[in-house]
C-alpha positions as CSV (number, residue, x, y, z in Angstrom):
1,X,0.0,0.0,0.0
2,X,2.8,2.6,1.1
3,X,4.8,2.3,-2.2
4,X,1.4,2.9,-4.4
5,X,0.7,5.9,-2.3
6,X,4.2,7.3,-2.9
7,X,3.8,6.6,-6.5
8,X,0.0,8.7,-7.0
9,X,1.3,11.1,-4.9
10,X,4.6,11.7,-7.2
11,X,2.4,11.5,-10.3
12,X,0.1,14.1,-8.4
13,X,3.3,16.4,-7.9
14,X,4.3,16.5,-11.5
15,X,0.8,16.8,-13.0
16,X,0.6,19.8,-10.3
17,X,3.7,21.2,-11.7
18,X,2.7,20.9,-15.2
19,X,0.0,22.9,-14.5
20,X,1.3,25.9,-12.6
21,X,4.5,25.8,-15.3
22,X,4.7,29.9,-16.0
23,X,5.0,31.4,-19.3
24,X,7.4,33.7,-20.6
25,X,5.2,36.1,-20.8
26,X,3.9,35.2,-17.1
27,X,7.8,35.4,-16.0
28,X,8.5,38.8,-17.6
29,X,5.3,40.4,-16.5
30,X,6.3,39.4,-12.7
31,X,9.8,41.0,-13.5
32,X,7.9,44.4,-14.9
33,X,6.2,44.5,-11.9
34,X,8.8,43.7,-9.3
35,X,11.2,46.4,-11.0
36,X,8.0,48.6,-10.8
37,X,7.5,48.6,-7.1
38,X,11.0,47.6,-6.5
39,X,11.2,47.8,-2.2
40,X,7.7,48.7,-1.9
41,X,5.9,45.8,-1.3
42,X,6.2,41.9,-0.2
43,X,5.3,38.9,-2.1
44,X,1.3,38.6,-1.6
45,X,1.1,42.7,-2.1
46,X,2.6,42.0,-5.6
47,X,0.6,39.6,-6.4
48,X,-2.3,41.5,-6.4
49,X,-0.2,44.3,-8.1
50,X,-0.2,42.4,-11.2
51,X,-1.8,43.9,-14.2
52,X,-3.4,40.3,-15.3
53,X,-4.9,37.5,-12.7
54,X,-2.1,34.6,-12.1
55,X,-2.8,31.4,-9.9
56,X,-0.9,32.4,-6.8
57,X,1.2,28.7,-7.3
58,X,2.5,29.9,-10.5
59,X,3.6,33.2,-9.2
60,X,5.7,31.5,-6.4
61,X,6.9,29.5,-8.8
62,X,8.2,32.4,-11.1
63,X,8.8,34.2,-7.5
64,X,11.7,31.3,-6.5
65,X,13.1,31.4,-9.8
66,X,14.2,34.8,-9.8
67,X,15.5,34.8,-6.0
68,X,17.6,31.2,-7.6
69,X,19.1,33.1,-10.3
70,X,20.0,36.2,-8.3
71,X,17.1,38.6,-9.8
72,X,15.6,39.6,-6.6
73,X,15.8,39.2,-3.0
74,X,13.7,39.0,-0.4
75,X,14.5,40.6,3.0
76,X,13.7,37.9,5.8
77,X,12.8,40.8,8.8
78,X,9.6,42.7,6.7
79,X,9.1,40.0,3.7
80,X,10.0,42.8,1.1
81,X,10.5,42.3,-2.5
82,X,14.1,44.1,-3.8
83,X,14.7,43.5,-7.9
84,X,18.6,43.1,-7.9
85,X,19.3,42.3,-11.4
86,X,21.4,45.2,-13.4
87,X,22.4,43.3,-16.7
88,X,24.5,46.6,-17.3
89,X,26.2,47.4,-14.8
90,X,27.8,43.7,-14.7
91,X,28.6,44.1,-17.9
92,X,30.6,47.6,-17.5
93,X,32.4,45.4,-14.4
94,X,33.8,42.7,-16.9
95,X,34.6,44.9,-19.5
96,X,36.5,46.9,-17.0
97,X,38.0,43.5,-15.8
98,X,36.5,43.9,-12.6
99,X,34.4,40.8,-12.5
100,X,34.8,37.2,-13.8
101,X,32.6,34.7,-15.4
């Protein structure tokens, strides 16, 4: 009994994920709005900040995606949403030699 309950419940996980997978154009309308209100708000405020409606699961999805690849963080003490991403700046640093890939 306990290995076919582990087995439903993984299929249940992936069919779960499959259907909260974000868009691209889900992704870069979070990004727009995070750069938007940029140390304003926290994660729930944004959410409803959004200029479409998003299943909440998807947007903490898209959320931990960003805060993975260095995009935003999160401070732990109020929950507030900080977009850290500067694509140019980084790029003046290597071609000043300044920083490494």
């Amino acid at each position: 009994m306990n290995g076919k309950f582990y087995i439903r419940r993984l299929i249940y996980t992936y069919i779960r994920m499959a259907l909260h997978s974000p868009t691209l154009e889900s992704v870069r309308m979070v990004e727009e709005t995070i750069r938007k209100y940029s140390q304003e708000y926290g994660k729930y405020q944004l959410w409803k900040k959004l200029p479409r409606k998003m299943m909440y699961q998807t947007y903490l999805e898209i959320i931990d995606y960003l805060e993975e690849n260095g995009r935003i963080m999160i401070d732990k003490k109020d929950g507030i949403v900080f977009w850290t991403w500067d694509p140019k700046t980084v790029n003046d640093l290597i071609k000043r030699g300044l920083v490494f890939r």
